[in-house]
N, C-alpha and C positions, 0 to 999 in steps of 0.2 A: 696477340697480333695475328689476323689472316694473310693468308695468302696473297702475295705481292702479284695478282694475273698477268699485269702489266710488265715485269721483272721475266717473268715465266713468260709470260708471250716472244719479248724480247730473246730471249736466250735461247728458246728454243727453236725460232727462224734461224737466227742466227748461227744457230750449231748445222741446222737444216742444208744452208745454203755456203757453208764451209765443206760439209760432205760432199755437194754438187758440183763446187770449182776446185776441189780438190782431185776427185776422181777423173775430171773432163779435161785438167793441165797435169795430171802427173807425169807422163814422158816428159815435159818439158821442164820438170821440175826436177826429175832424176837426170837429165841433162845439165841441167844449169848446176845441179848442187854436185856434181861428179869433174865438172869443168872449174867451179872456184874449186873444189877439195886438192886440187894438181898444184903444188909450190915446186919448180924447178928453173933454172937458168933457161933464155931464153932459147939457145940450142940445143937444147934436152929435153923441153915441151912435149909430150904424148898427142896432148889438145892444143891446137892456135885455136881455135873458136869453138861455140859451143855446135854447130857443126859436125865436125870431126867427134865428139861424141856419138851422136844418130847415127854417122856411118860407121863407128867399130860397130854396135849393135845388129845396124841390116850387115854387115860384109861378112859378124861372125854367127851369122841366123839366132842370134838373141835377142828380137823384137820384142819379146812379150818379156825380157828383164828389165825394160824399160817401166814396166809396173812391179821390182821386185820392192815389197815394201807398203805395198797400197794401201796393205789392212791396219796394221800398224798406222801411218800416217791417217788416215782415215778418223780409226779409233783414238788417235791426237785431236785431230782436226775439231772433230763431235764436242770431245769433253772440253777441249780448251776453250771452245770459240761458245760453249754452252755459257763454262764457269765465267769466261769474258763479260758476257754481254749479259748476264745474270748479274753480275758484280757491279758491272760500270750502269748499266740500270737503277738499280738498285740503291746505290751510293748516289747517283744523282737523285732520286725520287727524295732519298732521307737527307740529302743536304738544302735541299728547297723549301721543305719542309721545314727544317730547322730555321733557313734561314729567312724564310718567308718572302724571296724572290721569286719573279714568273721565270727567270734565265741564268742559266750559268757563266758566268764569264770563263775567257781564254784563262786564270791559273787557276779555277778551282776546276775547271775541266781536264786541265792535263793533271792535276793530284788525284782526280775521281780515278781517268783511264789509267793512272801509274799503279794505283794501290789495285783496281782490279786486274791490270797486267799482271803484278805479282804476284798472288795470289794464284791466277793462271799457271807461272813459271813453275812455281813452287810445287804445284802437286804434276803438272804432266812431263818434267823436265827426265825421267827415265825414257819416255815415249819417245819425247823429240832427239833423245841421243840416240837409241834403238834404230828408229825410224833413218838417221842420217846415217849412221854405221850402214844399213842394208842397201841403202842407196848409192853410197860411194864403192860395197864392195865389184868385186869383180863380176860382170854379167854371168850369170848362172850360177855364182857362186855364192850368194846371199840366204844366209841362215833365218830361221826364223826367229819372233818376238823372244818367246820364252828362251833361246840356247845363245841367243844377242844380249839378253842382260847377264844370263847365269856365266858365261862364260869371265865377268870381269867382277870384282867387286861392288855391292849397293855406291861406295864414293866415286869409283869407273863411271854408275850410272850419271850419276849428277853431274858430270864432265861438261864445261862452258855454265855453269850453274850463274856464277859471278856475271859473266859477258848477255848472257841471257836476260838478266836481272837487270843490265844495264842497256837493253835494246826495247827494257816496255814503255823506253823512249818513243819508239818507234808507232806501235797502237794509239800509245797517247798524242803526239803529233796526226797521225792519219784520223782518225775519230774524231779529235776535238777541231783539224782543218773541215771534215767531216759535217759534224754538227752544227759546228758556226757557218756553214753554208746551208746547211738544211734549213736551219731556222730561218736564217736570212730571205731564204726559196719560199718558207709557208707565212713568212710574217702577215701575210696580207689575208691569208687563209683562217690561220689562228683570230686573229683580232675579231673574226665574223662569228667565232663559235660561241654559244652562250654556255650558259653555268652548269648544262645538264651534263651527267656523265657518258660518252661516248668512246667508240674504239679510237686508238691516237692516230693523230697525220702521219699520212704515210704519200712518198714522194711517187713519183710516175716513176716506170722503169727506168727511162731512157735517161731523166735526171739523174735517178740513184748512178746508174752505169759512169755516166760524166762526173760527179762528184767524188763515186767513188777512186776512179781510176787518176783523177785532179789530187786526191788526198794522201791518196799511197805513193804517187810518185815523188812527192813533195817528203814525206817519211822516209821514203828506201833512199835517195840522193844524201839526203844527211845523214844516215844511220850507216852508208854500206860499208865501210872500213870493219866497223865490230863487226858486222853480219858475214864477212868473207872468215873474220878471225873465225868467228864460233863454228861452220861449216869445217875449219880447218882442226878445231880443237876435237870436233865428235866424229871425223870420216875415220871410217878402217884404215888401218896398217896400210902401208903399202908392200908390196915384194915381200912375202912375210918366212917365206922358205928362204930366199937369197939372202934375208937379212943380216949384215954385219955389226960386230959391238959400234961402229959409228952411227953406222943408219939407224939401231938403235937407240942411240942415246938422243940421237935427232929427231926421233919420232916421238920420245918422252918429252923433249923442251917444247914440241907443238902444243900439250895438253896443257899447257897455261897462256895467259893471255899475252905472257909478256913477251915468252919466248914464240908463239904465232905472229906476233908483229914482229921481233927481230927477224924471222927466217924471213917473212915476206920482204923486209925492207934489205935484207941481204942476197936474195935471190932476183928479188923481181926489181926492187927499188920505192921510190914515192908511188906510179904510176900502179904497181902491184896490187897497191891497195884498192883499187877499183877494176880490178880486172874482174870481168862479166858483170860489168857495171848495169849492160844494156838487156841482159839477160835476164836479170835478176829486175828490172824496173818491166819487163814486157809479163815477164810472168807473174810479177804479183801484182800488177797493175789489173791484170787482165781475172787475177783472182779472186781480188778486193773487190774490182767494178762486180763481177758475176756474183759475188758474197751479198753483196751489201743492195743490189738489183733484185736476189732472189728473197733475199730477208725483208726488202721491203713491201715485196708484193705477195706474202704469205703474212706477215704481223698481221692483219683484219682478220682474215681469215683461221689463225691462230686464236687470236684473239674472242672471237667468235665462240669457237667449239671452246676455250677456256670458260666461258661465261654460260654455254649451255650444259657441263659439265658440272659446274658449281651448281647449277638452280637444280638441274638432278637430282645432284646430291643433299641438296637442301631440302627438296621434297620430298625423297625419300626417308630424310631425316625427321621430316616432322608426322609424315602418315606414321612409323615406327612408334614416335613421340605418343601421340593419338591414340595409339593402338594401344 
């Protein structure tokens, strides 16, 4: 079996244009993920808004902590968002095949995106707790990759493994609301293309940007309950010198899902649960749109050098042959 170009094309826009809205929203990302990681009574709050984040950073001249963490998340962002759209590619090219439809319908779309979600989770899930540990800790105080995992045990790493597993709800909803607008967008496109093999449809910017930011929002709304829990399961300690056998024991029952939902619902209430509701829909609205905008207007052009790469090396293969 060759090389999947199309698989590869796909995956590697897509890892492309994760790097690029990753890097361009990360203050806003260690803001927002430092504002859900705060469970306290309303009168004991640190942060009312995510706000009040940005200005401890400018008041305590730690503007540039606002990227502690970048490389790390970065280095997620690449491999996950590769293995993602490698996988959910892929599995869709070999279920059509199998099945001998021209389209996917809405449940075999959200089983393609769930099983390439996991897959995802499964191998970057040290990264993604890494990554939130340095973002939650204290501005200037943020350790690196390597002294962030060594410091807890490999099962420390896997911390929200479970809640993570249960958020590639999330992908699978944004992609297949996603998709099933794409298609819908080129239906008229496709129907005119004949049987020759060419690079795939690829949507305008400004579409991609609209759809995509229409698909993530519609994903982050119904998934953010778990998504505050898991923020709360992987953030650093708090007050870790001051810490008391209570605080501690309370900072153990956050590392599982059930005891993150009880504190929330004992601290904050129902409404807890969506606190930086609006936070969290601006910035990964705005991340998804950029992702999914930049991956579509690089796929041809991917695509492209994927296929003058092959004939290269095909030629090269066969003067050797010859020879």
């Amino acid at each position: 079996m060759g090389i999947d170009l199309e698989s590869v094309a796909e995956a590697t826009s897509g890892a492309i244009g994760a790097l690029v809205s990753t890097t361009i929203l990360y203050p806003l990302d260690t803001c927002k993920t430092k504002y859900q990681a705060e469970v306290r009574a309303h009168h004991q709050q640190k942060y009312r808004n995510i706000s009040d984040v940005l200005w401890e950073a400018i008041s305590t001249h730690q503007v540039l902590s606002l990227y502690q963490g970048l490389g790390t998340k970065n280095f997620q962002s690449f491999i996950s968002q590769f293995i993602y759209f490698y996988g959910y590619s892929f599995f869709k090219r070999l279920y059509l095949e199998k099945s001998g439809n021209k389209n996917m319908g809405t449940r075999a779309n959200l089983i393609v995106a769930a099983a390439a979600g996991a897959c995802t989770v499964i191998v970057t899930q040290p990264l993604d707790t890494a990554s939130s540990k340095m973002q939650t800790s204290e501005f200037g105080k943020s350790k690196g990759l390597w002294k962030t995992l060594s410091e807890g045990t490999w099962i420390e790493a896997f911390d929200g493994l479970g809640i993570s597993l249960l958020l590639t709800s999330n992908p699978s909803i944004q992609y297949t609301v996603f998709d099933q607008l794409k298609q819908r967008l080129l239906r008229g496109q496709l129907s005119k293309r004949t049987g020759t093999k060419s690079s795939p449809e690829a949507l305008s910017a400004l579409s991609a940007f609209i759809l995509g930011a229409v698909s993530k929002c519609i994903a982050s709304c119904l998934t953010y309950p778990a998504i505050r829990c898991k923020v709360m399961i992987q953030a650093a300690e708090e007050d870790e010198e001051g810490s008391n056998g209570a605080q501690s024991k309370s900072q153990k029952s956050q590392r599982t899902v059930s005891g993150a939902f009880y504190t929330i619902w004992k601290r904050e209430g129902l409404l807890g649960f969506f606190k930086g509701l609006q936070a969290q829909i601006l910035k990964t609205v705005l991340s998804s749109a950029l992702l999914l905008m930049i991956k579509e207007k690089i796929t041809k052009t991917t695509w492209v050098i994927l296929l003058a790469v092959r004939r290269y090396l095909f030629v090269n293969k066969s003067r050797l042959k010859s020879a």
